[in-house]
C-alpha positions as CSV (number, residue, x, y, z in Angstrom):
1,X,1.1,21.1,30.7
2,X,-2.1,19.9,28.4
3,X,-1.9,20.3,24.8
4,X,-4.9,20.9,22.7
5,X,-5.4,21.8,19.0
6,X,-3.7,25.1,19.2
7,X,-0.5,23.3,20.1
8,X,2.7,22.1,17.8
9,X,4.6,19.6,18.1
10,X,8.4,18.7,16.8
11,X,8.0,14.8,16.7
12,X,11.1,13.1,17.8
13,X,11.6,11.9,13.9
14,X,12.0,15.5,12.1
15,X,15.6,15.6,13.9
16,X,18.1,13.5,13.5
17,X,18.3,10.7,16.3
18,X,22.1,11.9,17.1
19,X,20.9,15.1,18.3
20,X,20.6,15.1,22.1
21,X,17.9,16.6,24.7
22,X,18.7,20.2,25.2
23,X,19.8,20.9,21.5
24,X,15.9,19.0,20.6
25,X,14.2,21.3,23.5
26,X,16.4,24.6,22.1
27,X,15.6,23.6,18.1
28,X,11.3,23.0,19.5
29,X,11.6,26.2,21.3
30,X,12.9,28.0,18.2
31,X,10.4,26.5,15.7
32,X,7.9,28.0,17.8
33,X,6.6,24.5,19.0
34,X,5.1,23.9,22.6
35,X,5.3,20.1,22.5
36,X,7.6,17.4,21.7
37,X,8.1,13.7,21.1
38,X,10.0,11.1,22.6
39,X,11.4,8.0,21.1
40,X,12.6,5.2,24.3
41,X,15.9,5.7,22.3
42,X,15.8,9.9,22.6
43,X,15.0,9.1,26.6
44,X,17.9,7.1,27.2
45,X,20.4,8.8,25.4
46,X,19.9,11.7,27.9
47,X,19.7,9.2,30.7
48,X,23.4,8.0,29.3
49,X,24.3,12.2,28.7
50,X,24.1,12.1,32.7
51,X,20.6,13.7,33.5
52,X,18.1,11.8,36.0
53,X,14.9,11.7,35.9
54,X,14.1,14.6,38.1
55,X,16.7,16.8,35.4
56,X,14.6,15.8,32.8
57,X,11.4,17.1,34.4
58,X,12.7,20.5,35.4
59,X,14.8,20.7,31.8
60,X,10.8,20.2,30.1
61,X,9.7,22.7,32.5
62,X,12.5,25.4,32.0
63,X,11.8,25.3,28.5
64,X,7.7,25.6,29.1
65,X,7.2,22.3,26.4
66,X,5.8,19.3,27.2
67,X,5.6,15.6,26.1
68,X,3.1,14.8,23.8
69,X,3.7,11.4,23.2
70,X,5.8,8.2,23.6
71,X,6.5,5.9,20.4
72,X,5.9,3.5,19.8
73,X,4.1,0.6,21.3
74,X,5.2,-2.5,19.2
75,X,4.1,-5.2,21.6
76,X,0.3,-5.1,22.3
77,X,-1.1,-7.1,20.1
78,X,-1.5,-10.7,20.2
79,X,1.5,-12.6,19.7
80,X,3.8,-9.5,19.4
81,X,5.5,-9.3,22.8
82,X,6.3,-13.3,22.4
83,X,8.8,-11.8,19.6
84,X,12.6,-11.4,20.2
85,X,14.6,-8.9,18.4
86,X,18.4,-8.8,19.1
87,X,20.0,-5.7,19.7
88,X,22.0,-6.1,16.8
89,X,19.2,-6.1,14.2
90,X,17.3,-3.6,16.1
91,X,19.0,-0.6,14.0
92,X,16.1,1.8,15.0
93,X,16.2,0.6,18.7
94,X,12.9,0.1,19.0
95,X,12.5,-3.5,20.4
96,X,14.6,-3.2,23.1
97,X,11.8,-0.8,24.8
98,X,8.9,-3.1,26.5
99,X,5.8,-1.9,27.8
100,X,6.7,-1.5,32.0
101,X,9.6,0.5,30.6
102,X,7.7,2.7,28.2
103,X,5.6,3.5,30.8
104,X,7.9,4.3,33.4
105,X,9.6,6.7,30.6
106,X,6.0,8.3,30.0
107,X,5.6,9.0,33.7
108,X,9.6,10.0,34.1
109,X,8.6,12.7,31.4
110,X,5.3,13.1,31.9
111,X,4.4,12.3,28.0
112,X,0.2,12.7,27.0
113,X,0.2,9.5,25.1
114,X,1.4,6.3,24.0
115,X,1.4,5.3,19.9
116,X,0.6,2.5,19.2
117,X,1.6,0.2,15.8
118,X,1.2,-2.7,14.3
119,X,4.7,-4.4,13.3
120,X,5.0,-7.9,13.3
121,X,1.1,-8.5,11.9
122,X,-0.1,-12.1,12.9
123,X,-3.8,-14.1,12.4
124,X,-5.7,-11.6,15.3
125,X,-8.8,-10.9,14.6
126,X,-10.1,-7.1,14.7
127,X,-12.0,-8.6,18.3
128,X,-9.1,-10.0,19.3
129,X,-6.8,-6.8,18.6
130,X,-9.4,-5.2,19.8
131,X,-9.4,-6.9,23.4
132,X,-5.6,-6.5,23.2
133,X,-5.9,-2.7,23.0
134,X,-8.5,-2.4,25.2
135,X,-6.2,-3.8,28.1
136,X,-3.5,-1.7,26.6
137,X,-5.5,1.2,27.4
138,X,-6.6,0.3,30.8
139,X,-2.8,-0.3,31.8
140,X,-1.7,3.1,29.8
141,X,-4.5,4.9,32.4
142,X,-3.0,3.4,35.5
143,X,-0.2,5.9,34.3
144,X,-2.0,8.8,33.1
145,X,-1.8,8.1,29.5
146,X,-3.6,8.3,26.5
147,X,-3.2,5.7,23.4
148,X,-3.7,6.1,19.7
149,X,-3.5,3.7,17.3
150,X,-1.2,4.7,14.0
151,X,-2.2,2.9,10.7
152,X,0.9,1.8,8.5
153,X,-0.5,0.9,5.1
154,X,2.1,-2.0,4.9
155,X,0.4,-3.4,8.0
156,X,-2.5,-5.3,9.2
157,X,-4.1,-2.1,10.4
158,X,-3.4,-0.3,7.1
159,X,-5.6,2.6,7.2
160,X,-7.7,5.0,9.6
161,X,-10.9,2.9,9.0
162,X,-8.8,-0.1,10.8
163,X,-7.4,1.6,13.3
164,X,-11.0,3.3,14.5
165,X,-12.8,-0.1,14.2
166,X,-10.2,-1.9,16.8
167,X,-10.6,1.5,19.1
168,X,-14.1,1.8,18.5
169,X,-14.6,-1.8,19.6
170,X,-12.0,-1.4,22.3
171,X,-14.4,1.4,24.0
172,X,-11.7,2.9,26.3
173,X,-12.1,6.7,27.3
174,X,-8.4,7.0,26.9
175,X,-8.1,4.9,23.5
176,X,-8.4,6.7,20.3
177,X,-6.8,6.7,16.4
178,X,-3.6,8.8,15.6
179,X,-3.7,10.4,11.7
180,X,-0.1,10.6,10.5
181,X,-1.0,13.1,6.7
182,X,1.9,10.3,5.2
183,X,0.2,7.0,5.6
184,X,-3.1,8.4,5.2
185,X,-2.7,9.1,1.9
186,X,-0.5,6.4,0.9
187,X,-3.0,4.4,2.2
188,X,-5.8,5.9,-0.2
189,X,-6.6,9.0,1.9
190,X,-10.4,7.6,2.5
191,X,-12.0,10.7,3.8
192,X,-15.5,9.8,4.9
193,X,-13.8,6.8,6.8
194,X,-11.7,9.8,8.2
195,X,-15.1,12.1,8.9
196,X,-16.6,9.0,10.4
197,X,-14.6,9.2,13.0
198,X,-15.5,11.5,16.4
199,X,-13.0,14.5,16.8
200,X,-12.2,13.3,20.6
201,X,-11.1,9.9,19.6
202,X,-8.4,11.2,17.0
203,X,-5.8,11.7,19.6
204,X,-2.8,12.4,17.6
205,X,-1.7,14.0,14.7
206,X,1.1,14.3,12.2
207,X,1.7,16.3,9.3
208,X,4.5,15.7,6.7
209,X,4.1,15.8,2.8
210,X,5.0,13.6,-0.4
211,X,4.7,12.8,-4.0
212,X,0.8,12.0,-4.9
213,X,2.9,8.6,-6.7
214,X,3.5,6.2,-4.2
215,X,7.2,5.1,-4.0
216,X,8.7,1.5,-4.6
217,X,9.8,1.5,-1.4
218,X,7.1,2.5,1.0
219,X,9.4,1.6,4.2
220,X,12.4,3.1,2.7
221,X,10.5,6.5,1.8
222,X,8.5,6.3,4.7
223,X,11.7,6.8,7.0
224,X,14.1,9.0,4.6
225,X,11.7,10.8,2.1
226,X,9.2,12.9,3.7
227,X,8.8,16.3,2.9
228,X,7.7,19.0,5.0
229,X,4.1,19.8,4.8
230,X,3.4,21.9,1.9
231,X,6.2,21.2,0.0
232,X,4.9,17.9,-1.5
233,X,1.8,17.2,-3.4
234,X,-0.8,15.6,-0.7
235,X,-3.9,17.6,-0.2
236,X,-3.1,18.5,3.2
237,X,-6.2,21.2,3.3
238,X,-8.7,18.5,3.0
239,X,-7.4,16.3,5.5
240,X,-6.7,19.0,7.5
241,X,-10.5,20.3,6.5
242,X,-12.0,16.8,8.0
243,X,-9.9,17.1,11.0
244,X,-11.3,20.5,11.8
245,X,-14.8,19.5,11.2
246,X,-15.1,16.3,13.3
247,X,-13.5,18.6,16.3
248,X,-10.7,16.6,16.5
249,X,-8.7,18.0,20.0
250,X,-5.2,16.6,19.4
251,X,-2.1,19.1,19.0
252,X,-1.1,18.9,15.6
253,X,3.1,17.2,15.7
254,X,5.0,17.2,12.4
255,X,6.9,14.3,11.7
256,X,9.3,13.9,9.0
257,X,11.8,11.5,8.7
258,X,14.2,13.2,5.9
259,X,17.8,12.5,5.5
260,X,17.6,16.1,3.8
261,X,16.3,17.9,6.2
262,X,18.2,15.8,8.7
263,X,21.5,17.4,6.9
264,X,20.6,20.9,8.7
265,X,21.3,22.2,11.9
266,X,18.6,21.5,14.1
267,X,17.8,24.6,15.0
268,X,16.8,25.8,11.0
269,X,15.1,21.8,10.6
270,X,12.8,22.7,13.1
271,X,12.2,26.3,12.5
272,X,11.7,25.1,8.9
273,X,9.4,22.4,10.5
274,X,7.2,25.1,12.4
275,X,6.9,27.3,9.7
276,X,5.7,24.9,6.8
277,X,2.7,23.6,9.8
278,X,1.9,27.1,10.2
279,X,1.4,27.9,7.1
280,X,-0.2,24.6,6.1
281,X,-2.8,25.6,9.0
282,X,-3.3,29.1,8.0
283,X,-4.3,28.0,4.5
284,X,-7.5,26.7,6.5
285,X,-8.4,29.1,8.2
């Protein structure tokens, strides 16, 4: 099923990670959402619940919601998949997921696109990230899949204006920036970079909300203290603005990481989730 700008989506982080498949499918259907996301972790926790991958595909399909994207992609850049992680330190299970497995869950699922992150940083240069995600891209299309590149502000690729350049460089039809509304503006929400930007390359896009003063802990925050768009102080209209003008085409997900709204059932976290994007959307239009 394609999903456009006129499509939600309940990233895989606005639930808590215990809560399995069909109670993530049943909490998207009731926030009104037509897309999800997967973490490798979300995928193999129904894998271990007893489903194959042929259950998975017709469970997507009974519920009419697809998979907008995989996250993340921690190992493209240079240096990065050289990097061991045991599986003891790896609280978020994120390394234990390489690329030939991410894909094969991407197909499994049939998941849009791949995100891709800077974690480990390193001496790259922007060419040499650059050339790094451009064979990222070419390998994601042997699969089907798009990639987006998510800024962290804590990372080498801090803000949008980073992430573009490496894409822009990159020149891959299927290669493009994600904007995620929390480290946009904690990285300085730099609009014209934003505007500079053309809408088809901005392939993914997350909305959450937070103080306008940045936290001590940007890690810490960025993975326990969102808030729901709209209930926070970001100016979410004019990001949302400079998304609409440069014709950006990528459903919009929301994606926050709250042990608050983790405490609900899912069902009311993601109705609550779906009803804040709404509104945040209709204050657009």
């Amino acid at each position: 099923m394609p999903l456009g700008p006129d499509d939600l989506v309940l990233c895989s982080g606005t639930l808590p990670r215990s809560v399995l498949l069909r109670e993530r499918l049943e909490a998207a259907l009731a926030g009104g959402f037509t897309g999800i996301s997967l973490w490798g972790r979300d995928y193999w926790a129904a894998r271990r619940e007893g489903f194959s991958d042929a259950d998975l595909s017709a469970l997507l399909g009974d519920y009419g919601l697809a998979v907008a994207e995989i996250d993340p992609a921690w190992w493209w850049l240079p240096g990065a998949d050289e990097i061991t992680i045991a599986e003891e330190f790896d609280t978020e299970e994120v390394f234990r997921y390489p690329e030939a497995e991410m894909f094969r869950i991407g197909e499994a699922v049939g998941a849009r696109s791949l995100n891709a992150v800077d974690v480990f940083g390193g001496h790259w240069s922007t060419e040499q990230a650059a050339e790094a995600f451009a064979l990222l891209c070419d390998r994601a299309a042997e699969h089907g899949m798009l990639v987006h590149i998510e800024a962290l502000p804590w990372s080498r690729i801090p803000d949008v204006a980073a992430a573009w350049e490496i894409a822009r460089v990159a020149d891959r039809p299927n290669g493009g920036v994600a904007v995620d509304a929390w480290h946009y503006f904690r990285a300085g929400a730099d609009e014209a970079s934003l505007r500079s930007v053309p809408g088809d390359r901005v392939l993914g896009i997350q909305l959450d909300d937070g103080p306008t003063r940045a936290e001590a802990n940007l890690v810490e925050a960025t993975l326990h203290e969102r808030l729901l768009p709209g209930d926070g102080e970001f100016d979410l209209p004019s990001l949302l603005r400079a998304l609409r003008d440069i014709g950006a085409v990528a459903p919009i997900g929301v994606e926050v990481f709250s042990d608050a709204l983790h405490d609900l059932p899912a069902v009311e976290a993601a109705h609550r989730a779906g009803m804040a994007t709404r509104r945040a959307l209709q204050a657009i239009r």
